[in-house]
N, CA, C and O of each residue as an XYZ file, in Angstrom:
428
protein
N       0.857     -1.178      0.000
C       0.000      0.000      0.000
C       0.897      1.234      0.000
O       2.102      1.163      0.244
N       0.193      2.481     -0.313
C       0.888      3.154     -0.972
C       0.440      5.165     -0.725
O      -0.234      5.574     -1.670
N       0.635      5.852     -0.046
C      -0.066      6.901      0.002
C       0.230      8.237     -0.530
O       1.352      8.575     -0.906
N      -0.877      9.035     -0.550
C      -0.509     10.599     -1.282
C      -1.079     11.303     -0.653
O      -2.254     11.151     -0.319
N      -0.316     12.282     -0.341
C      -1.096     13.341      0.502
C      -0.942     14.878     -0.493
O       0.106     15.513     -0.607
N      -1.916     15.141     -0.964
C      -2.216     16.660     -1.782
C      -2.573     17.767     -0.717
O      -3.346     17.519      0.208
N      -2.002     18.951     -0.880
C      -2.848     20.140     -0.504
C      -2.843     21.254     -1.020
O      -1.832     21.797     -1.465
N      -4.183     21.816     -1.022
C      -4.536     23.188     -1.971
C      -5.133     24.429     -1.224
O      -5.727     24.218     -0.167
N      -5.041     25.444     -1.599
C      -6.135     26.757     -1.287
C      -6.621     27.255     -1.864
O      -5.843     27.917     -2.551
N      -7.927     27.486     -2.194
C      -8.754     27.456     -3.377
C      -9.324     28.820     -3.484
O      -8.898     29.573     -2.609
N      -9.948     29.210     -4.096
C     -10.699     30.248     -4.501
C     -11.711     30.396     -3.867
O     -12.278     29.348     -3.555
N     -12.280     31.561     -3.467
C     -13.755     31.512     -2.732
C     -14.683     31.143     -3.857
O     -14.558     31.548     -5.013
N     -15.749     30.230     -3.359
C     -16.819     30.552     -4.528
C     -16.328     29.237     -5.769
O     -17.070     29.069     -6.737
N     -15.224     28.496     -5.639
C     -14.817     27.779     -6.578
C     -14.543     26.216     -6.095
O     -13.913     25.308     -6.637
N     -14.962     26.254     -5.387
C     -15.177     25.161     -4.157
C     -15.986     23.474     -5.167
O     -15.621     22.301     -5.242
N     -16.732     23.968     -5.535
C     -17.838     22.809     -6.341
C     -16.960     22.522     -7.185
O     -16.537     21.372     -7.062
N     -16.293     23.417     -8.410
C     -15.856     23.567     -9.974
C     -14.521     22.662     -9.233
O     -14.504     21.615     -9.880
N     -13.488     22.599     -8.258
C     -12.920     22.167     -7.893
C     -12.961     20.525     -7.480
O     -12.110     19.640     -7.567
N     -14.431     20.544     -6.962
C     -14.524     18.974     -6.694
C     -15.014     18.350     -7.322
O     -15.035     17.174     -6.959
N     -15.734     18.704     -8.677
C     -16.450     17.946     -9.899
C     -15.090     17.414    -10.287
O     -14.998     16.188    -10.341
N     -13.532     18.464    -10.694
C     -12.659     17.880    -11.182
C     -11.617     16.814    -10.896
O     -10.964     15.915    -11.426
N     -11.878     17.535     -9.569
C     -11.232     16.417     -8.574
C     -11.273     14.872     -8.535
O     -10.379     14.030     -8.621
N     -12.838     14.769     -8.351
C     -13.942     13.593     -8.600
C     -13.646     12.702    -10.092
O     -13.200     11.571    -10.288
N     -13.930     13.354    -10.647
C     -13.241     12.597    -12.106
C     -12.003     12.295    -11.993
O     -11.573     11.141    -12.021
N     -11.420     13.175    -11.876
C      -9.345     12.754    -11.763
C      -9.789     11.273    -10.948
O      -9.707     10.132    -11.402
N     -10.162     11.603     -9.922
C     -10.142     10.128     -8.976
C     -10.756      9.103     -9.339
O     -10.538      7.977     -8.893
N     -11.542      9.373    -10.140
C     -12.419      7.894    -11.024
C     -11.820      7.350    -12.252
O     -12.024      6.189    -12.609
N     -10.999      8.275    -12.977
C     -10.190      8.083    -13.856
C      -8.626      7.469    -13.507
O      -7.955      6.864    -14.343
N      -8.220      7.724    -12.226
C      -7.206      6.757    -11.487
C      -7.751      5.407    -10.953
O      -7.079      4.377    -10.906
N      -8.750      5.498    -10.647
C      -9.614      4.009     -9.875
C      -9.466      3.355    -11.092
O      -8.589      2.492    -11.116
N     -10.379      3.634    -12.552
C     -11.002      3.109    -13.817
C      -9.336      2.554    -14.623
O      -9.129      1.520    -15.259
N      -8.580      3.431    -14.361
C      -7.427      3.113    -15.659
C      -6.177      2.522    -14.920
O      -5.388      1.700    -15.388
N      -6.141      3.209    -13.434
C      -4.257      3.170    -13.125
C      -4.360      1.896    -11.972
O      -3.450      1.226    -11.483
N      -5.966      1.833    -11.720
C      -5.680      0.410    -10.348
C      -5.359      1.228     -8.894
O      -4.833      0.601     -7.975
N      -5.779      2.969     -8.705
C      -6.143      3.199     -7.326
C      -7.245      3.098     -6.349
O      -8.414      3.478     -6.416
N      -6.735      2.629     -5.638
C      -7.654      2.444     -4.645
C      -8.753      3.424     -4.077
O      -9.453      3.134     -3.107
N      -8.847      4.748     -4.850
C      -9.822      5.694     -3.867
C      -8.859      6.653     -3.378
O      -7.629      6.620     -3.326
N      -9.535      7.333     -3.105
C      -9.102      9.073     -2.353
C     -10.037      9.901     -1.372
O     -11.194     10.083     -1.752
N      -9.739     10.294     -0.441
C     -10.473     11.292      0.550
C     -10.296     12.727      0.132
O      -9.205     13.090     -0.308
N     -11.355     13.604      0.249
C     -11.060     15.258      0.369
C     -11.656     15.067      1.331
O     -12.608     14.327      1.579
N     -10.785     16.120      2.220
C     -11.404     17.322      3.124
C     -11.157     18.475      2.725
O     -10.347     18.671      1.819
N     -11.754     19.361      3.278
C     -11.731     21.194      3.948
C     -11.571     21.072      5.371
O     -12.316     20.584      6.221
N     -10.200     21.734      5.469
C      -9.526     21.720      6.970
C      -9.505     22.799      7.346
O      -9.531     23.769      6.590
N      -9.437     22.882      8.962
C      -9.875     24.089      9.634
C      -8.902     25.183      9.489
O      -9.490     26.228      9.764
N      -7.776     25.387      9.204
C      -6.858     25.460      8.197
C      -7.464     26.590      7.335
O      -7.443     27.769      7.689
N      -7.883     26.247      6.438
C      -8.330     26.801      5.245
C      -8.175     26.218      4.226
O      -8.578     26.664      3.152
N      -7.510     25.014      4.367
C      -6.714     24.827      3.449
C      -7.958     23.376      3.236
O      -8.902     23.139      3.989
N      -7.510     22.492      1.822
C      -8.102     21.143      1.381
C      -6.974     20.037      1.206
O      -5.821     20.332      0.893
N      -7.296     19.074      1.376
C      -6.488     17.900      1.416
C      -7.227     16.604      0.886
O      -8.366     16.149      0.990
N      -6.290     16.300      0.393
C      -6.457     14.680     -0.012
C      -5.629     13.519      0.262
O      -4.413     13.608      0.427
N      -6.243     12.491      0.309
C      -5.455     11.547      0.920
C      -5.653     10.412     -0.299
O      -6.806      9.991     -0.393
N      -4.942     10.013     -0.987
C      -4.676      9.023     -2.121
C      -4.459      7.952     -1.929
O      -3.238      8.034     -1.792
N      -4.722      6.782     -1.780
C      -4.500      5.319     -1.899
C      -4.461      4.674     -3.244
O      -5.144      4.809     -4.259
N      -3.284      3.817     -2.872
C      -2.320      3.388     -4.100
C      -2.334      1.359     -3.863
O      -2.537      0.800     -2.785
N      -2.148      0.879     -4.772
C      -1.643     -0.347     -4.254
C      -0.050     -0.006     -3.980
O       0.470     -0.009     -2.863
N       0.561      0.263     -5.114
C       2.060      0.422     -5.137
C       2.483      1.966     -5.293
O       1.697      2.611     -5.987
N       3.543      2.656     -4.792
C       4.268      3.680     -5.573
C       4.548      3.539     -7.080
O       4.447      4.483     -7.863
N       4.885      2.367     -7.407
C       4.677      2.240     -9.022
C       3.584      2.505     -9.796
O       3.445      3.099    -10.865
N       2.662      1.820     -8.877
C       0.878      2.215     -9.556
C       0.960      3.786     -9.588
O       0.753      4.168    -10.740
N       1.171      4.738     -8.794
C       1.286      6.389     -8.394
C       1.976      6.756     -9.915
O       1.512      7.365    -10.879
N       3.210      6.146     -9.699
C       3.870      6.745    -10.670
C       3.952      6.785    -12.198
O       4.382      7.598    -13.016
N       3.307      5.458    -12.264
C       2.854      5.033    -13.891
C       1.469      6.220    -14.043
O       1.167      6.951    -14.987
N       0.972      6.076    -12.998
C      -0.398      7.004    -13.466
C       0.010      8.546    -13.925
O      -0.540      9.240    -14.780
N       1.195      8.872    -13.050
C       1.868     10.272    -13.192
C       2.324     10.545    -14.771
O       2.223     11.613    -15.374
N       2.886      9.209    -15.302
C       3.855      9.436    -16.278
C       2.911      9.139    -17.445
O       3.586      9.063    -18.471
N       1.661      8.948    -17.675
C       1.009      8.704    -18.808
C       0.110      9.782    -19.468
O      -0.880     10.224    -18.885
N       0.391     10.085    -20.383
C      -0.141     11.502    -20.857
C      -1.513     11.364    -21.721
O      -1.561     11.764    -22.884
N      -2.610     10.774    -21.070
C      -3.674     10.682    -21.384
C      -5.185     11.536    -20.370
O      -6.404     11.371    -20.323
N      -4.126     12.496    -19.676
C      -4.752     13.051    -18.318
C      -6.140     13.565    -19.248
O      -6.131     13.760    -20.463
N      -7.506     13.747    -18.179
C      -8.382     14.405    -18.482
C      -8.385     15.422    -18.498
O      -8.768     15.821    -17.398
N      -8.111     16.416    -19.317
C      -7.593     17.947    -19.574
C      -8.919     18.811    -18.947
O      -8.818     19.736    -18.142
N      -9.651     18.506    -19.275
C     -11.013     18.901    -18.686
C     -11.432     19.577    -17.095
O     -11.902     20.624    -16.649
N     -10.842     18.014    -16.491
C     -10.968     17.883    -14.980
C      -9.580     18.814    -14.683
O      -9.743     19.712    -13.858
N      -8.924     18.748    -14.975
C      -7.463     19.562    -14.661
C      -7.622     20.894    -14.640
O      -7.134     21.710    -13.857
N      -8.510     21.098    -15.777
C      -8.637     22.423    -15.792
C      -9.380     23.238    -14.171
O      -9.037     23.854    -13.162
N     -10.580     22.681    -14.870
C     -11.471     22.233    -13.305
C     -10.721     22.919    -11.835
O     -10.807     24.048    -11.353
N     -10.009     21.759    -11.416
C      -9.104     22.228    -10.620
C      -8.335     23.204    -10.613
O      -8.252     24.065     -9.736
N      -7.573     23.097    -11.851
C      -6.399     24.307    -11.838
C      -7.327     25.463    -11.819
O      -6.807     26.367    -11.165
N      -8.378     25.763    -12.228
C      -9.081     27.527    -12.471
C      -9.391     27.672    -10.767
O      -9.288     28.797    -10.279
N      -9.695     26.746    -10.060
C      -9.811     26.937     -8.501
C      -8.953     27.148     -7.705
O      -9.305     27.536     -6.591
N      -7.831     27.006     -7.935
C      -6.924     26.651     -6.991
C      -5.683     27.919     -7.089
O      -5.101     28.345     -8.086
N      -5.541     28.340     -5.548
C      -4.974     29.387     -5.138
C      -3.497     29.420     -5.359
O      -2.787     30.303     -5.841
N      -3.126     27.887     -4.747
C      -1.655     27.874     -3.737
C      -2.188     26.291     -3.905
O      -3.313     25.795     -3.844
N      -0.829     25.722     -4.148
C      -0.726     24.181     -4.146
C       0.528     23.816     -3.410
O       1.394     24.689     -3.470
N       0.734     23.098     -2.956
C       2.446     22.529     -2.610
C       2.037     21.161     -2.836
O       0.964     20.557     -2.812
N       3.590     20.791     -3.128
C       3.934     19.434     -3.378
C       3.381     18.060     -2.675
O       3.057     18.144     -1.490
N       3.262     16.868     -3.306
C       2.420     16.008     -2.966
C       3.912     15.592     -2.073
O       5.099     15.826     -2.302
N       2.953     14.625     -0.596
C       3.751     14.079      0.558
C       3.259     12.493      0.360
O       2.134     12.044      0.577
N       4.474     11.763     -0.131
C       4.017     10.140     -0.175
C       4.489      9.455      1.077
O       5.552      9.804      1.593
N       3.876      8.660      1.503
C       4.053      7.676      2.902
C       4.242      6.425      2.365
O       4.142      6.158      1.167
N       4.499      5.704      3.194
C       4.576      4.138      2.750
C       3.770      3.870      4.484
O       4.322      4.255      5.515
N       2.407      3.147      4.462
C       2.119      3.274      5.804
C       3.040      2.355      6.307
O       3.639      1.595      5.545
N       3.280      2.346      7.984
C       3.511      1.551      8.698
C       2.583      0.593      9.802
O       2.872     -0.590      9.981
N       1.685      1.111     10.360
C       1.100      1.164     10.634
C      -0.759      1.182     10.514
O      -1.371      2.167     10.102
N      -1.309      0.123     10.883
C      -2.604      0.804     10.490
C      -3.749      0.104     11.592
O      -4.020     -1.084     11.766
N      -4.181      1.074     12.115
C      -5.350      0.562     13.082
C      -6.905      1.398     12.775
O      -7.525      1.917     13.703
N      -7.275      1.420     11.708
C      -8.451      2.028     11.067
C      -9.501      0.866     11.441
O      -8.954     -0.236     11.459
N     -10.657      0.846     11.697
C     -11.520     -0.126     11.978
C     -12.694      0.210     12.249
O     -12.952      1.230     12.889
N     -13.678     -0.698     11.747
C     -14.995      0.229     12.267
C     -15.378     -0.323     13.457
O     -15.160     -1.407     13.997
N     -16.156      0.915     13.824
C     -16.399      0.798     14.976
C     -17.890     -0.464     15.481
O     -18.802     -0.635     14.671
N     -17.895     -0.803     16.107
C     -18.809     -1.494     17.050
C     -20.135     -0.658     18.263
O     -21.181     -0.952     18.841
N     -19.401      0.245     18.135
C     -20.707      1.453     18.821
C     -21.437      1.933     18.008
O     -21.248      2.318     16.854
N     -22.774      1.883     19.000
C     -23.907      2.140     17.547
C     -23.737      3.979     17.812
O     -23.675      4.676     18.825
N     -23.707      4.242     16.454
C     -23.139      5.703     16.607
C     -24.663      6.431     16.778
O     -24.761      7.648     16.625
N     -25.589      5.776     17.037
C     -26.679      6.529     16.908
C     -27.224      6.763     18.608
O     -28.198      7.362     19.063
N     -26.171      6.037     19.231
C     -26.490      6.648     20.719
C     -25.784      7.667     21.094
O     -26.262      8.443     21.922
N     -24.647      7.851     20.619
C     -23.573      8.918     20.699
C     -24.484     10.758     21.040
O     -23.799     11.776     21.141
């Protein structure tokens, strides 16, 4: 397994146009490159994040290097987006994610 961590600052007001493109990019990595899925948030921050799941860093990187990107969805994003920095890859070590057993509806 294999991770990516993205972060952006977006435009006021450009919030949607951002995650339609987003959304595709990520279905178009699931559909073609063999990823596993991706999380967005909006962090208290200000800022947005994603969290990328990979089988391999190879899977990441083949997807990087193939020039069939959806120009569309890119755009999408890129017209939203303020301030980007560089993607942070992990290799997990660790993982204790699990669902829970409490019925969350007593909470």
């Amino acid at each position: 397994m294999f991770h990516v961590l993205y972060r952006w600052q977006l435009k006021a007001g450009k919030e949607q146009v951002f995650q339609e493109g987003w959304s595709e990019i990520v279905h178009r990595n699931v559909n073609k490159y063999g990823a596993l899925g991706s999380k967005l948030s909006k962090c208290s921050d200000g800022w947005w994040r994603s969290f990328s799941y990979w089988p391999s860093e190879e899977h990441w990187l083949k997807a990087l290097r193939i020039d069939d990107s959806d120009q569309e969805a890119r755009q999408k994003m890129m017209s939203a987006i303020i301030r980007k920095e560089r993607p942070v890859t992990m290799t997990p070590v660790l993982d204790h994610v699990i669902a829970s057993k409490v019925d969350h509806k007593d909470l």
